[in-house]
C-alpha positions, 0 to 999 in steps of 0.5 A: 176633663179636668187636670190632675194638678186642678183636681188635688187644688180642688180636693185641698180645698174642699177637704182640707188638712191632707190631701182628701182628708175625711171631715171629722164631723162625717165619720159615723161608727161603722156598721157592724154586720154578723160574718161568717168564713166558710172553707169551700174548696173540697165542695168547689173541686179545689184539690191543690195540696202543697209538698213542703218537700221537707227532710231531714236535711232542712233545706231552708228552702222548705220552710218557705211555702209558696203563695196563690193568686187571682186571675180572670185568665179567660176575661169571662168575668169570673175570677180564677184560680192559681195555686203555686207549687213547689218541686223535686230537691237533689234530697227529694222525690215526691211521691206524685209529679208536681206542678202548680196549678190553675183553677177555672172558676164555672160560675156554678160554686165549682173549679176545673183544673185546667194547668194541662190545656192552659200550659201553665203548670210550671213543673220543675220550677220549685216555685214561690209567688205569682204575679198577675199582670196585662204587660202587653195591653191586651186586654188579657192578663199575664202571669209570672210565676218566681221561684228559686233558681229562675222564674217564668213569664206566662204570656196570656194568649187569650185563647185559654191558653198560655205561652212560656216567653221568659227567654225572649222577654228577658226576665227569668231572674237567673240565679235569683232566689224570687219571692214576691213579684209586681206589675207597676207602671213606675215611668208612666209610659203606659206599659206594666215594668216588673219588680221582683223579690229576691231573698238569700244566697242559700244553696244545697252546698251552704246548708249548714247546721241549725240547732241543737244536736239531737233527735228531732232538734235539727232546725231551719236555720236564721237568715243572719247566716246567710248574705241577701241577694237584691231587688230585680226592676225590669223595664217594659220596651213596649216590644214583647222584651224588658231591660234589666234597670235594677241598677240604674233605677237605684232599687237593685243597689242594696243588699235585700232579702225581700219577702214581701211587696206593695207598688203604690204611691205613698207621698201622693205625688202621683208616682208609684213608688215601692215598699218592700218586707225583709226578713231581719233587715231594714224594709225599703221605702224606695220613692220615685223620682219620676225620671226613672230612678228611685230614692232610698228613703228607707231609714228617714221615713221610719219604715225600716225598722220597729218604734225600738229600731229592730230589724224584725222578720218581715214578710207580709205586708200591704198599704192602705188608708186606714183613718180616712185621711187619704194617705195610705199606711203600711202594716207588716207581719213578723214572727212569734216573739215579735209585733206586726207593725202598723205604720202611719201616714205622716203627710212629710215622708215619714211614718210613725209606728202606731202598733199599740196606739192602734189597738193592734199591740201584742194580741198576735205575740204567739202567731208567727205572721207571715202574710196578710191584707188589708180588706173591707171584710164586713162592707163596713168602709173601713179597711180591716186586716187578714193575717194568715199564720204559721211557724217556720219552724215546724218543730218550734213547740221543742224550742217555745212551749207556748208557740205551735206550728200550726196557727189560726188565722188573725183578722183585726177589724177596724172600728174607724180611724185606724183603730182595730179590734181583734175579732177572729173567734167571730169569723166561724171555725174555719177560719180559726182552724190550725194551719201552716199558712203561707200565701194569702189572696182576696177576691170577690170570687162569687161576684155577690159582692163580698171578699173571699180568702185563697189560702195556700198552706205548707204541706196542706190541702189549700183552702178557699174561704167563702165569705158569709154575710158581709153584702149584707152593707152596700158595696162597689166593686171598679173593674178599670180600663186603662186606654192612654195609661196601661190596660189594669190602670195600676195606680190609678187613684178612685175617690167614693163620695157616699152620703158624706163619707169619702173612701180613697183607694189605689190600684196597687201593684205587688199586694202583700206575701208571694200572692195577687188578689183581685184586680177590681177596687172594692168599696164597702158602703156599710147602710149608706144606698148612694153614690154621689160620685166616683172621682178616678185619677188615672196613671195618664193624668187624666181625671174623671168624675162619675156621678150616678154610680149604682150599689151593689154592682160590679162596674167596668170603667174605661179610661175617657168613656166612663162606665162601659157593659162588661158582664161579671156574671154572679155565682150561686155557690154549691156547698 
């Protein structure tokens, strides 16, 4: 196999400007196809509601939610499902035991509770986000749950069931408030290290008085009352522990009030580095100095703050390369009142806000963001952007007549080149619906070759959004096996060939708002009917060139032997 440095000397060459930039000449118009989102989780068996826990007293631990997330748990090839839940607060009792829950997926359109027999139901945690990731290479993915006060790791024991190791692995995160987690391999030591989110130092005792003093006028309050709390890196010994290195790696320096995570390379250098959503405060954009530290190079690269230098209410966010030119841009959610920032790429390490010059602008200035995707939601190539919305305040109308609590969801579909068109009210009326949403995960859960939305929503009954036309354009879906590199091949670098259209994608870590979405790299095709090759760089260094990739499959690749039989059996869905 070729070396990486022999693969980017080659890809310059052939591609030229950037680094696997698209050749203007080959970006035809994307091919619109007619799309439909349809909410299936009543008829699939999905009975998961969220307790928002909520009083009188507004704990601001309330307002949060809680996220949901992906995982093929029994390596069936079917992707399962894992909705967090939150628990009982000195103030309140709920009227049922809670725990979060995991959903097996029966390849029939159905999904079983499974929590009791798995023994992952998380109960007595007032859980958060999820991560998903296989830290000890054994083909079967882990499962780390955060929440306020502590967090746990779930190791898979790939049996169907799941064994509390928090203890002895060293990564409850104690006394931290944890939002959103991620696996990366950030020393390429071939091991999955964990980076946790955490956010402010509230407790029961600090909860003060928000808003005005009358009935009903009572509100969360502002996290400028509040100090943050900072980041958590957990280094993988390869032993079944880690070590704290927060400190030592730089990336627990600086007070954060981290809510949202993405783990990829942004500078192309072949090192995952990390970019983190804060709630009013500068996001981070820590660069990684490939000897086990990172570099804070938040306010030099222009992702800390607005185009105006705002510090607005990040939370969701996510990376991806939305002009073709293989360089991977960040988009952030914020609240009402504020602009979901669009950041690109500028190949020198820093980024400019492109919000109104991609076409996003104000058309979500009354939604109150708070997580989103990116996602090829109509197999087009280009890569779209799903925003699920919801106020924090559930009594916002009192404060802004214009604003509700519950909000419709948001998707801007990409016309080519980063150029975005808000096209919600085509996506049916599920989609449109009014929720308080929370967390938000993508899979192709069905295997027909489309994106699907788990939805977790505050105090709601969760949703799960079948997607209804988009295998109508080609697509590919890679499901990687690490072997010299780590097992998920988390960030690994793929690059498509079709008809003389080049698509770039990572295996990222983190992946937006206290959720994970699917572990496979989906590619859409839109009309094209071939693969002229698959290009992979694996976190190893290692290259490979497939040639002769199918359409319209799902396909396993193993790390120096190509393609290799995995079955991903496809789902006809009841309902």
């Amino acid at each position: 196999m070729p070396s990486r440095r022999r693969f980017l000397k080659r890809s310059l060459a052939a591609w030229g400007g950037g680094w696997l930039a698209l050749p203007r000449g080959l970006a035809a118009a994307p091919v619109s196809v007619p799309v439909r989102y349809t909410n299936i989780a009543r008829a699939a068996g999905i009975t998961f509601q969220q307790d928002a826990t909520a009083t009188e007293q507004k704990y601001y631990l309330e307002t949060m939610g809680t996220g949901c997330g992906w995982i093929d748990y029994d390596q069936n090839g079917l992707m399962d499902l894992f909705y967090v839940q939150s628990a009982a607060t000195d103030i309140y009792t709920p009227p049922r035991p809670l725990r979060s829950t995991l959903f097996r997926n029966n390849g029939d359109g159905t999904f079983t509770d499974v929590t009791e027999q798995a023994g992952c139901a998380a109960a007595g945690l007032y859980g958060q986000g999820l991560a998903v990731g296989d830290y000890d290479n054994d083909g079967y993915p882990d499962l780390y749950v955060t929440g306020y006060g502590r967090s746990i790791l779930y190791h898979n024991n790939g049996n169907g069931t799941f064994t509390d190791v928090t203890a002895q692995a060293g990564v409850e995160n104690a006394g931290g408030w944890g939002t959103s987690a991620g696996w990366f391999d950030y020393d390429k030591d071939g091991r999955l290290d964990l980076l946790v989110c955490n956010y402010i130092e509230w407790t029961p005792r600090n909860n003060i008085w928000c808003g005005e003093h009358r009935p009903g006028y009572r509100a969360y309050c502002h996290p400028d009352n509040y100090k943050g709390q900072k980041l958590k890196l957990y280094h993988n010994n390869g032993d079944g522990t880690f070590t704290d290195v927060s400190e030592r790696s730089g990336v627990g320096v600086p007070e954060a009030k981290g809510m949202g995570v993405v783990l990829a390379d942004l500078n192309n250098d072949g090192w995952t580095d990390i970019v983190i959503a804060n709630d009013t405060w500068p996001n981070f954009l820590f660069l990684n100095q490939k000897d086990g530290t990172f570099k804070d190079v938040s306010f030099i690269s222009g992702i800390a703050a607005s185009e105006d230098g705002k510090y607005e209410a990040g939370m969701g966010i996510d990376a991806a390369d939305v002009d073709g030119d293989g360089w991977l841009d960040v988009y952030i959610t914020h609240l009402d009142f504020e602009l979901n920032r669009l950041y690109h790429n500028n190949h020198d390490g820093t980024f400019d806000d492109v919000t109104y010059a991609s076409g996003i602008g104000n058309k979500a200035i009354f939604l109150s963001g708070v997580t989103m995707k990116f996602l090829d939601y109509d197999n087009d190539g280009w890569m779209d952007i799903c925003q699920v919305n919801g106020a924090m305040l559930d009594n916002i109308n009192l404060y802004h007549s214009e604003v509700t609590y519950k909000e419709p969801k948001l998707m801007f579909r990409n016309l080519g080149r980063g150029r975005f068109d808000k096209v919600s009210e085509q996506l049916g009326p599920d989609f449109l619906t009014p929720r308080a949403g929370r967390g938000l995960a993508v899979a192709d859960f069905d295997n027909d070759g489309d994106l699907d939305l788990a939805v977790n929503n505050r105090g709601e009954a969760a949703e799960l959004l079948r997607n209804d036309g988009a295998n109508a354009n080609n697509w590919l879906q890679v499901f990687l096996i690490g072997t010299k590199s780590n097992r998920d091949g988390v960030g690994a670098v793929l690059k498509l060939s079709s008809e003389g259209f080049v698509q770039v994608r990572q295996r990222q870590g983190g992946m937006g708002y206290m959720s994970a979405s699917d572990p496979r790299v989906h590619f859409g095709l839109g009309r094209r009917r071939s693969i002229e090759s698959l290009e992979i760089v694996w976190p190893s260094g290692a290259v490979e060139r497939l040639e002769k990739v199918p359409v319209n499959e799902i396909i396993a690749v193993q790390e120096g032997a190509g393609i290799v039989p995995k079955r991903f059996p496809k789902v006809t869905v009841k309902g």
